[in-house]
N, C-alpha and C positions, 0 to 999 in steps of 0.2 A: 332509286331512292324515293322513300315516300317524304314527301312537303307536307309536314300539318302545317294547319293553317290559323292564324290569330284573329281574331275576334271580328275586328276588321274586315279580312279577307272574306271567313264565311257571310259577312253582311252582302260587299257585295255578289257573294254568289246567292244569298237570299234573292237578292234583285234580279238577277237572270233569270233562277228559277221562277220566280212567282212571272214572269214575261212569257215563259213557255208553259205554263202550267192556264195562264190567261187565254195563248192560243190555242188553245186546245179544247176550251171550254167556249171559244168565239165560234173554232168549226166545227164543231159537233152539228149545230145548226143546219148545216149545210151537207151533214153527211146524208146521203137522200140516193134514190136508184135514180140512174139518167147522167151525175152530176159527173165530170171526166176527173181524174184522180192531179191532171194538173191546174184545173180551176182551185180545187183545193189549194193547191200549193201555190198558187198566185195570192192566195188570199190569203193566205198563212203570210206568205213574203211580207203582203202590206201592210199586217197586223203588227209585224214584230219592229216593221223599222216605225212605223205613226207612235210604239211605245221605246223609240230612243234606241232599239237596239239595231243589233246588227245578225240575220241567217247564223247560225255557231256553224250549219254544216254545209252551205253552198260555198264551193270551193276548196272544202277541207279534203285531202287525200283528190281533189280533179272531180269530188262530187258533185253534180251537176243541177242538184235541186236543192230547196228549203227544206223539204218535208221528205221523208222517208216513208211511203205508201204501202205495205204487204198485204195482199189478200189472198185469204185461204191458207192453200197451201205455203205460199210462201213464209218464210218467217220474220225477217228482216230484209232493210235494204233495198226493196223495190222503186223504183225508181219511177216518180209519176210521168204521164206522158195522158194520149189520148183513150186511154182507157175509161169506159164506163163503168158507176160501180152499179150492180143488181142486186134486187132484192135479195134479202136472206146469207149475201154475203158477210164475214166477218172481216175486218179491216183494222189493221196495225199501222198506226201514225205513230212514230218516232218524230222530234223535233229538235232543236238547238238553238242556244241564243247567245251573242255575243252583247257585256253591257258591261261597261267600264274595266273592256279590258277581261272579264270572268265568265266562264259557259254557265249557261243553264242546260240541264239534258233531261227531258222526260217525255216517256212512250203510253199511250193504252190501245188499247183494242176495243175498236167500235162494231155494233152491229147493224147491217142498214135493214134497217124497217120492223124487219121480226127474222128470226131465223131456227132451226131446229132446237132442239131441247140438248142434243148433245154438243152442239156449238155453245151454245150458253153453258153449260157446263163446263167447257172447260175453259171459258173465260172468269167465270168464278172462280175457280180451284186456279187459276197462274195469278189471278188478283191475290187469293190467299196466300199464294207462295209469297209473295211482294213482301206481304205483312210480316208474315212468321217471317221473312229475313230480316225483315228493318229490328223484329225485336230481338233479335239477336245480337244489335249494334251495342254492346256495354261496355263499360271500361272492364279491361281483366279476362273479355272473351276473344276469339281468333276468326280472322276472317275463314277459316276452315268450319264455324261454328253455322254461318249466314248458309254459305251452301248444304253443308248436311243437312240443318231445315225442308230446304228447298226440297232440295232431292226427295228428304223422303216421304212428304204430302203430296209433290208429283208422283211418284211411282205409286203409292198409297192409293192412287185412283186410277193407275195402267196408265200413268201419261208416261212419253219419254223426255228429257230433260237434254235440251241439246249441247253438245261438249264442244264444238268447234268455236261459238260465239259467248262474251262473258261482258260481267263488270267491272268495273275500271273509277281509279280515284280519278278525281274532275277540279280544275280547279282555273288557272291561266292555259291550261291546254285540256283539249276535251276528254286526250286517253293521258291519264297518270298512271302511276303506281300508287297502290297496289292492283296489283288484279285480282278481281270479285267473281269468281266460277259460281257457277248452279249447283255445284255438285262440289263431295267434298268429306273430309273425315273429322270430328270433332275434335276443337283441341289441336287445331294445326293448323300453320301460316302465319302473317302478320297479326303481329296482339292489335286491339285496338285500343287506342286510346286518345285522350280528350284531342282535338285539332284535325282528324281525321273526316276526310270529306271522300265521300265516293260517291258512284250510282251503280244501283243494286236493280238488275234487269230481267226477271225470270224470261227463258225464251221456252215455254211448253210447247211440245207434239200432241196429238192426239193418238198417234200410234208410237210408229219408233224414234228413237232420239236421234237417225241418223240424218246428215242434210246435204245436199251437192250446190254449187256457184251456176248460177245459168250466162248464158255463154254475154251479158253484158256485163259479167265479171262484177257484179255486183249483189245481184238479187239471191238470198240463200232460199232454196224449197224444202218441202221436207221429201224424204227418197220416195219414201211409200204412196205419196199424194195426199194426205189427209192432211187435217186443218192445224194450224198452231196460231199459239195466241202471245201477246206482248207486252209487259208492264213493266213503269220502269218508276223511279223517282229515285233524285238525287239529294241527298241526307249529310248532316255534319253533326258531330261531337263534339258539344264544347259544355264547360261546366258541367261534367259530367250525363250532360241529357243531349238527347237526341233533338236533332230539328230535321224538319223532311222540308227544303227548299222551295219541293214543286208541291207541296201539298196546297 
């Protein structure tokens, strides 16, 4: 069942948001070659509770860190630990916030130092998917509408669009209903309308959209080895207009 939510509610999820959307903009700072991917996450940790909240995803499902770290190949979910980041790598921080009770959830994709032309590129082009989804968010369209976007500005530039991982409404619990796919046919699935809060998460390949679980049963790769990229922001409809949480 989908929960819209009143006026109220998306406030306090405004507030979560803008908590996770803050740390994200404290470590960027720090994203640097040398630095180990769970200094990061220690530091995320202390950001989020000195601003009142509470980690959204240590704990959640037996997750074992604040911060969700993917580099490269990986797409999601990678799990920080004593890994060093290097130059020219690409780096997917996913985060979460718990604040009175409401998640915040939003992801980007960082570059450490400088990196190829075609890594940049396709961190461009899944930002762009982000957008063309959010503008799809109206009253009277379908979340079928958000994904077809998607889909087809990624493939529009030979990315793959991965189907195992999606979006999801956000609200007292991190995964709601509805579910928010990448991908998708116009004009089909839940209408949208005013009170509807979700997060809209392009997960781009660089090559194919296919992706395997590596054996800590958490981190997703893509099959082929090549880079994907990650952006996310969590969004609500109320008075007929859009608000973007983590913006």
């Amino acid at each position: 069942m989908i929960h819209l939510k009143n006026k109220s509610e998306i406030e306090k999820l405004y507030r979560a948001g803008q908590i996770v959307k803050d740390t994200l903009f404290y470590i960027e700072d720090f994203i640097k070659s040398g630095i180990s991917t769970i200094e990061l996450d220690r530091l995320a940790e202390e950001f989020i509770v000195s601003n009142g909240a509470i980690p959204g995803f240590k704990g959640l499902y037996d997750y074992p860190a604040t911060l969700c770290i993917s580099i490269d190949d990986e797409v999601v979910h990678g799990i920080p630990g004593e890994r060093l980041l290097e130059k020219g790598q690409i780096v997917g921080i996913d985060v979460g916030s718990i604040y009175d009770g409401f998640y915040g959830d939003h992801a980007k994709t960082f570059i450490v130092e400088e990196t190829a032309p075609d890594k940049i590129k396709l961190l461009k082009v899944t930002k762009e998917c982000l957008m063309l989804g959010i503008e799809e968010v109206k009253i009277g369209n379908r979340i079928g509408d958000i994904g077809h976007v998607i889909q087809t500005h990624a493939e529009s530039n030979n990315y793959g669009v991965v189907r195992e991982l999606i979006g999801h409404g956000i609200g007292k619990k991190l995964h709601e209903e509805p579910q928010v796919p990448n991908f998708g046919v116009p004009n089909t699935g839940p209408l949208i309308e005013n009170g509807l809060c979700v997060a809209i998460e392009p997960m781009i390949n660089m090559g194919d959209y296919s992706v395997y679980i590596k054996e800590d049963n958490w981190t997703y790769c893509t099959t082929d080895g090549k880079p994907s990229a990650h952006f996310e922001h969590s969004i609500a409809i109320y008075d007929d207009k859009v608000k973007i949480l983590t913006a």
